[in-house]
N, C-alpha and C positions, 0 to 999 in steps of 0.2 A: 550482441546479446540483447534479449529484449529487457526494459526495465518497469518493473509495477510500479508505479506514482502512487504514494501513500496519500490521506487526506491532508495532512499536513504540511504537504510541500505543493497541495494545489491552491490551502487556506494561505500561506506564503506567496503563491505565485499573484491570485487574484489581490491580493494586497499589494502586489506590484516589489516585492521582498527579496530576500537578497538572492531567491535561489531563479529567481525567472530569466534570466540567461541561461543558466545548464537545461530549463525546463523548455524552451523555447529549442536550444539546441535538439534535443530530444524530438521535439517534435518537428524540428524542420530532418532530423533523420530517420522520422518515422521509427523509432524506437521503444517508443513505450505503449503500453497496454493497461485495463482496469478491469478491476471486476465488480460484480453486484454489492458488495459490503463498501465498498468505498463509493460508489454511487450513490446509496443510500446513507452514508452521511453526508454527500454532498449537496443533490438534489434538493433536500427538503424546503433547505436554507438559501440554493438560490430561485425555488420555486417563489418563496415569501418575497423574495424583493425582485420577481419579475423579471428576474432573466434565462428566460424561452431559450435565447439563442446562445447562450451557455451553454444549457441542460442540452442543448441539442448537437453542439459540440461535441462533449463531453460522449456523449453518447452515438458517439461515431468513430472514436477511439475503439480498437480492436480489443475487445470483452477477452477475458479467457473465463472457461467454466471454473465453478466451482464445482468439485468432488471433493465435501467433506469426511473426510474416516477419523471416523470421532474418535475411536480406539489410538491411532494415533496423533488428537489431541490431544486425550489424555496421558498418555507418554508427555510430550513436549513438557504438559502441566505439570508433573512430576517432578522431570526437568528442574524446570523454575526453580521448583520448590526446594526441592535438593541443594541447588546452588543457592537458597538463600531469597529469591524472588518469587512474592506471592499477590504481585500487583501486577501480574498480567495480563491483562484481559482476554476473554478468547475470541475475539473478531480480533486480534491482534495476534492470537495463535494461527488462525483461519486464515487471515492475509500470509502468514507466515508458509503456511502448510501450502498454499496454492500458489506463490513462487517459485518454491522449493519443489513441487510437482511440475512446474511446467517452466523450468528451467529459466528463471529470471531472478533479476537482480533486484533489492527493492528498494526504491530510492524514500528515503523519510527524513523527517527531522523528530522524530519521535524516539526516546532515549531505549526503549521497552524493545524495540528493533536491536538495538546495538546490544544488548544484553543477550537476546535469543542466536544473533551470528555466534556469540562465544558458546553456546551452550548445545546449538543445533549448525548444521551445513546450510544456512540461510547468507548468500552472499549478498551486502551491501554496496550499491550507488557510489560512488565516490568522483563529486566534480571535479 
């Protein structure tokens, strides 16, 4: 199964952190994939400190499209809120929505992930 790299277990990795083994693994199996929302939190930050052949990396990783249906963001949102969470953001709904559309797994260290698997069919990474 393919697994979507959140930004937080790439800010982990480039920090040399504890998850850059399963990340490494991954990508020595060719497993994982990214999309335009986690690019663009990533890029900006290693554009500033100049590294080209990161951003170029990275961007050779197998994209999957985004198809947002905002109708059902809005559901997921509901969701949350239902259950009680209303600190979810929606690039973290959007990441959610376009795993769960194109059949992957999402690997994060972000707590807002682990709340939406209980709430939606969003399957989590587990090293």
């Amino acid at each position: 199964m393919r697994v979507l790299v959140d930004t937080s277990i790439w800010i982990d990795y480039f920090r040399s952190g504890a998850h850059s083994a399963a990340l490494d693994n991954l990508i020595d199996e060719n497993l994982l994939v990214i999309n335009d929302i986690i690019l663009t939190e990533l890029v900006p930050y290693l554009k500033i400190r100049n590294q080209i052949t990161v951003i170029q990396l990275l961007q050779e990783i197998k994209q999957i499209p985004l198809n947002i249906d905002w109708e059902e963001i809005i559901e997921f949102q509901v969701k949350c809120l239902k259950a009680g969470a209303n600190g979810v953001g929606i690039p973290d709904l959007i990441i959610a929505q376009n795993a769960m559309d194109n059949d992957c797994l999402v690997y994060t260290l972000d707590k807002h992930f682990s709340f939406l698997s209980r709430v939606m069919t969003l399957g989590l990474y587990q090293q």
